[in-house]
MARMARPA-546564 format. One record per atom (N, C-alpha, C): atom name; x, y, z. Coordinates in steps of 0.2 Angstrom, whole numbers, always signed. Layout:
N
- atomo	east	north	up
- CA	X	Y	Z
...
END
This chain:
150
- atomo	east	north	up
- N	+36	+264	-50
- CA	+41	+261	-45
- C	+37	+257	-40
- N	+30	+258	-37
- CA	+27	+257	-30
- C	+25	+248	-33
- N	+24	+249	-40
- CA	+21	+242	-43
- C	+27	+237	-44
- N	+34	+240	-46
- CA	+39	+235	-46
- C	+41	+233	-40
- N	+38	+235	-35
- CA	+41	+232	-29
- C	+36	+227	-27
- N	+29	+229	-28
- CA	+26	+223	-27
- C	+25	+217	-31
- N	+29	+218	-37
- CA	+30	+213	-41
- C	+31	+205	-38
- N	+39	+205	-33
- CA	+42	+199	-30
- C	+36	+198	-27
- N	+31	+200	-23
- CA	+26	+198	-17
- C	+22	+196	-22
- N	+20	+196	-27
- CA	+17	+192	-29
- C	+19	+185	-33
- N	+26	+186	-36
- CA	+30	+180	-39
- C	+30	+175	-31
- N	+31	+176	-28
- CA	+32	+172	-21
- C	+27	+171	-19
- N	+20	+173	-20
- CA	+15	+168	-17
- C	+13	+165	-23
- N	+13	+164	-29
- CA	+13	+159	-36
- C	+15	+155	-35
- N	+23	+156	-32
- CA	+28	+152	-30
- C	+26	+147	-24
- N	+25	+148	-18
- CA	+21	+147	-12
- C	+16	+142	-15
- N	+12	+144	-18
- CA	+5	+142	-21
- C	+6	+134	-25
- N	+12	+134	-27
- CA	+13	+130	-32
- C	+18	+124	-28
- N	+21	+127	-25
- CA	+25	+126	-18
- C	+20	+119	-14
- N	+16	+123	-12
- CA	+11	+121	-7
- C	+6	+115	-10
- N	+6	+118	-18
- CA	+0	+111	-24
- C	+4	+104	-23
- N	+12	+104	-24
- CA	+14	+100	-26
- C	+16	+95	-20
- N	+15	+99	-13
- CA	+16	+96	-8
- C	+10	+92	-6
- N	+5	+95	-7
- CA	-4	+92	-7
- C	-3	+85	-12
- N	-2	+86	-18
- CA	-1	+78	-22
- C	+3	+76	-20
- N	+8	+77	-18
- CA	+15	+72	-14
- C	+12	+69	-9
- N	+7	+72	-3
- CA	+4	+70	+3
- C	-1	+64	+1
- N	-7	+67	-5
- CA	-12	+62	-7
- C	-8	+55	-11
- N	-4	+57	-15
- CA	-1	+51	-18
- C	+3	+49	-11
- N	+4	+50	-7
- CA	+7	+43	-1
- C	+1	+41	+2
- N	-4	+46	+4
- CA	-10	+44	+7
- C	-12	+36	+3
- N	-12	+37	-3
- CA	-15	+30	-9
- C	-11	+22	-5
- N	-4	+26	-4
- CA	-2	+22	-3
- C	-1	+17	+7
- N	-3	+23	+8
- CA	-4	+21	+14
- C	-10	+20	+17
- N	-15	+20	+11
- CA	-24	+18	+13
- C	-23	+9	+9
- N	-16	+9	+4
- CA	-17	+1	+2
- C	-14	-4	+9
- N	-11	+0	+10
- CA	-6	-5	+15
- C	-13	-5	+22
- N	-14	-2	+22
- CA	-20	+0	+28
- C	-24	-6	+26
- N	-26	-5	+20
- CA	-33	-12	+18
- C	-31	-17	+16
- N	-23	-19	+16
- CA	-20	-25	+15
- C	-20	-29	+24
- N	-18	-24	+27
- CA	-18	-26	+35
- C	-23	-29	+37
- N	-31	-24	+36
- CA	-38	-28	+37
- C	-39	-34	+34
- N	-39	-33	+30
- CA	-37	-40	+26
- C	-36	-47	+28
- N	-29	-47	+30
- CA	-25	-49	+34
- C	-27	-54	+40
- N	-31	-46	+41
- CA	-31	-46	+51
- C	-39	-50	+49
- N	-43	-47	+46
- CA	-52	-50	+46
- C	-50	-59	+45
- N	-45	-61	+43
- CA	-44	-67	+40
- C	-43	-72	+45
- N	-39	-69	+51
- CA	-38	-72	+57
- C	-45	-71	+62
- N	-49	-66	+59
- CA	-55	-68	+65
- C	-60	-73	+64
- N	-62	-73	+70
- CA	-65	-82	+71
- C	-73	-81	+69
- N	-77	-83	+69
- CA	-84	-82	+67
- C	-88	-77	+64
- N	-90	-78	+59
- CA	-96	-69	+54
- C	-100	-70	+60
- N	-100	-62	+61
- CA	-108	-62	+64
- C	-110	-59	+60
- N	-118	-56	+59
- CA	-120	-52	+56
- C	-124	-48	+58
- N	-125	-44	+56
- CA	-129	-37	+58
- C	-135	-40	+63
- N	-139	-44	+59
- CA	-144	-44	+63
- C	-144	-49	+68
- N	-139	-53	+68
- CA	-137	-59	+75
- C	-135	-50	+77
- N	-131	-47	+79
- CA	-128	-42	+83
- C	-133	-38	+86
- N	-139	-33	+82
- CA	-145	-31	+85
- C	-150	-36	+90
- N	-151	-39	+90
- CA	-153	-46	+94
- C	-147	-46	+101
- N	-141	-48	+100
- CA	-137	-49	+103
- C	-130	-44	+104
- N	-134	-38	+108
- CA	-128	-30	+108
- C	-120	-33	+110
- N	-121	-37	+115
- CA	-114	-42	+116
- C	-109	-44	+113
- N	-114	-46	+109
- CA	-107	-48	+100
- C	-105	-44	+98
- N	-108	-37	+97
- CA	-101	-32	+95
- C	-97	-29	+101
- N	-97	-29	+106
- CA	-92	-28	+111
- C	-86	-34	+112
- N	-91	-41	+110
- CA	-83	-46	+109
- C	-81	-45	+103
- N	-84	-44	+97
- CA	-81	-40	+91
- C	-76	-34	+91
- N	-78	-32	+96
- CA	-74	-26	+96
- C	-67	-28	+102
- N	-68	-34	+104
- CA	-63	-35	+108
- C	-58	-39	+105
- N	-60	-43	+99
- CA	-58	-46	+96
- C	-53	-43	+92
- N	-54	-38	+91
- CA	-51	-31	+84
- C	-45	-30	+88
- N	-45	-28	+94
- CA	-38	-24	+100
- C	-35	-31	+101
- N	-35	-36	+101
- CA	-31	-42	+101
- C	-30	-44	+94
- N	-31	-42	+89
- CA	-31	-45	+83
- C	-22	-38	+81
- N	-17	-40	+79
- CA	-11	-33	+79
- C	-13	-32	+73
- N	-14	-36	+68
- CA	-14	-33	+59
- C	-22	-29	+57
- N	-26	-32	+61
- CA	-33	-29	+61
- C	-32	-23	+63
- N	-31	-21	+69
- CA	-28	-14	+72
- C	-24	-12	+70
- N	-20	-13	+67
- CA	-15	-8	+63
- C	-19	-6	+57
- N	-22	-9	+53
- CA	-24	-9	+49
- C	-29	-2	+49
- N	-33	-4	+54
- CA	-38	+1	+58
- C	-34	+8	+59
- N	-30	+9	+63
- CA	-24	+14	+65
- C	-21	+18	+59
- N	-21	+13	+54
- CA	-16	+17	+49
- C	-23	+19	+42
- N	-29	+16	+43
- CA	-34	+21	+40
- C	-35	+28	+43
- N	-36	+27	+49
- CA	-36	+35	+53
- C	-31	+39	+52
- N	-25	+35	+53
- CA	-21	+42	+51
- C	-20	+43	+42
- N	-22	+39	+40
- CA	-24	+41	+31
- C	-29	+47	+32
- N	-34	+47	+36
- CA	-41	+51	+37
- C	-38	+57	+37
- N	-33	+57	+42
- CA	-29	+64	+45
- C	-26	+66	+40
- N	-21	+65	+37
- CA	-14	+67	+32
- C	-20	+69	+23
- N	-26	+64	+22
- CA	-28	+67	+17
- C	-29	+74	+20
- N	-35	+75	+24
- CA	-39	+82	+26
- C	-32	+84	+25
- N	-29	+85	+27
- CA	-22	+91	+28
- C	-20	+92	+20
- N	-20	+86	+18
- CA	-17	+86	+9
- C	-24	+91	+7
- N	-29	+89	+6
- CA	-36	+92	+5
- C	-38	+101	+7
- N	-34	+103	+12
- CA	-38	+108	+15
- C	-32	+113	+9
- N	-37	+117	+8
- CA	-35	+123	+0
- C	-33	+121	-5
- N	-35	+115	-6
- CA	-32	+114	-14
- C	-39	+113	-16
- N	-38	+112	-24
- CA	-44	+111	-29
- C	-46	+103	-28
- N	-51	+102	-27
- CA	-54	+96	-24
- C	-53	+90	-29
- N	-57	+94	-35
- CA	-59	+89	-40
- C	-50	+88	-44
- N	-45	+92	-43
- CA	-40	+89	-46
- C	-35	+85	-39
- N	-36	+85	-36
- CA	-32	+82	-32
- C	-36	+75	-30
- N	-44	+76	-28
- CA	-45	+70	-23
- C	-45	+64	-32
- N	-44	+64	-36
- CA	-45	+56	-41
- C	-39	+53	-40
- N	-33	+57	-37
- CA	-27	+53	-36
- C	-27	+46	-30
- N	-33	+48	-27
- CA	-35	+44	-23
- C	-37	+35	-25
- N	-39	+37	-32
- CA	-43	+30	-34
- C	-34	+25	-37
- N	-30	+28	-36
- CA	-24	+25	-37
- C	-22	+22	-32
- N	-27	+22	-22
- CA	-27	+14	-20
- C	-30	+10	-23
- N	-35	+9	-29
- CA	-36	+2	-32
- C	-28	+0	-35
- N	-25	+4	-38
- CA	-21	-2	-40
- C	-16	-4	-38
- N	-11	-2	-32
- CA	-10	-3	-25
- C	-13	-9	-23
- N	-18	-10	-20
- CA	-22	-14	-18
- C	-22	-21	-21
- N	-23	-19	-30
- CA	-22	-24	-30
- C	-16	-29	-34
- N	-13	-25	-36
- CA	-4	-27	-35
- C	-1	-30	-28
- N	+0	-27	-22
- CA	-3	-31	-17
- C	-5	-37	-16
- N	-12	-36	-17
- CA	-13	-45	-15
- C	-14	-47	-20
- N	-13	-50	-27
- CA	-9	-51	-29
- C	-2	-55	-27
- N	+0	-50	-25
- CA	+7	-53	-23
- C	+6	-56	-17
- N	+3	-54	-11
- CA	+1	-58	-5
- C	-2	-63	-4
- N	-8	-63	-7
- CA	-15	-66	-7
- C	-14	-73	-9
- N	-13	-78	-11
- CA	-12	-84	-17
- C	-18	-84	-20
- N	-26	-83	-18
- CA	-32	-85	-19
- C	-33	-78	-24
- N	-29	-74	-25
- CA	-30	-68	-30
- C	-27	-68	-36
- N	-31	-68	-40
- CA	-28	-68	-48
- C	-29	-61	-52
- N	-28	-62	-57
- CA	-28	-54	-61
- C	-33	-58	-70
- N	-36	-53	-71
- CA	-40	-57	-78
- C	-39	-50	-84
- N	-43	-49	-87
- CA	-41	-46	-91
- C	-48	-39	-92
- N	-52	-41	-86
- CA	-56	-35	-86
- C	-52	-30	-79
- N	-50	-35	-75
- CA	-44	-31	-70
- C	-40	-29	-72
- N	-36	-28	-76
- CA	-32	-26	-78
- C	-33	-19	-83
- N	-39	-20	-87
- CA	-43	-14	-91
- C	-46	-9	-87
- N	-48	-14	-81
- CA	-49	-6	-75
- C	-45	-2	-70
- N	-38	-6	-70
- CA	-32	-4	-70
- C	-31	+4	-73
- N	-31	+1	-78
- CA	-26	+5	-88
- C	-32	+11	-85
- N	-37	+10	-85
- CA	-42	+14	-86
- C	-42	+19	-80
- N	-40	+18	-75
- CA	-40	+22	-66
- C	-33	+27	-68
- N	-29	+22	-71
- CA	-21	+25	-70
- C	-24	+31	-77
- N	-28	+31	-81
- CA	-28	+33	-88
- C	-31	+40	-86
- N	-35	+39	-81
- CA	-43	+44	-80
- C	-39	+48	-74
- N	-37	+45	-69
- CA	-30	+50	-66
- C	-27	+53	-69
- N	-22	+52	-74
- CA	-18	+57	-78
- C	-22	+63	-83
- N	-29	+61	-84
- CA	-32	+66	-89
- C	-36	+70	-82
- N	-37	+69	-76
- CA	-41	+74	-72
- C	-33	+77	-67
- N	-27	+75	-70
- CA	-22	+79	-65
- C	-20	+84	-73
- N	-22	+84	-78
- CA	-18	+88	-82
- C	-20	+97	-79
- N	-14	+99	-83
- CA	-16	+108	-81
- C	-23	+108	-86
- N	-27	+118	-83
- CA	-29	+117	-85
- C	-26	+121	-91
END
């Protein structure tokens, strides 16, 4: 009788458990979708900055990356862009923290194809070819075989 009662206590944390897995891919699957929109912003926003500088003009010259960095707070789609990877940063950990790594984090690789559906449709200067596409088939294909049970 002592073990039929702990029977429910443990059907409810199964329950919990699977409760809680399914909320973790809910989180990561929006995470995908809010790291595409995030790197569509940059995008965006890198498009409207004025001059490359490069790493080594910036070691020479520490200045350049303080106007670079001033440039990004003035720029609104650069810094959104910026803003909305950090809080992707945030909302993964949280989707991440107790769940099984290796079956939850490949869901991730489903911002490639986000991204580039996206610009595609944004971008004009972006096309699709047939190896794009094949690595597409191939992300969405290898996702579905590493979320299967086991």
């Amino acid at each position: 009788m002592g073990s039929f009662l702990k029977m429910p206590d443990i059907l409810s944390l199964d329950l919990a458990s699977s409760n809680q897995s399914q909320r973790a891919f809910l989180l990561v699957f929006c995470c995908t979708l809010l790291a595409a929109g995030a790197q569509i912003l940059v995008k965006r926003g890198a498009q409207e900055l004025g001059v490359h500088v490069t790493l080594q003009q910036t070691v020479r010259n520490p200045a350049l990356f303080v106007s670079f960095a001033i440039s990004i707070l003035g720029n609104g789609q650069l810094f959104a862009g910026y803003v909305l990877s950090g809080l992707n940063a945030a909302l993964l950990t949280l989707a991440l923290k107790g769940q099984e790594l290796s079956r939850i984090y490949p869901i991730i690789a489903l911002t490639f194809v986000w991204v580039t559906g996206l610009s595609l449709f944004l971008f004009p200067g972006e096309h699709m070819n047939a190896y794009r596409a094949a690595g597409i088939i191939l992300i969405v294909a290898g996702v579905s075989v590493l979320g299967l049970k086991k």
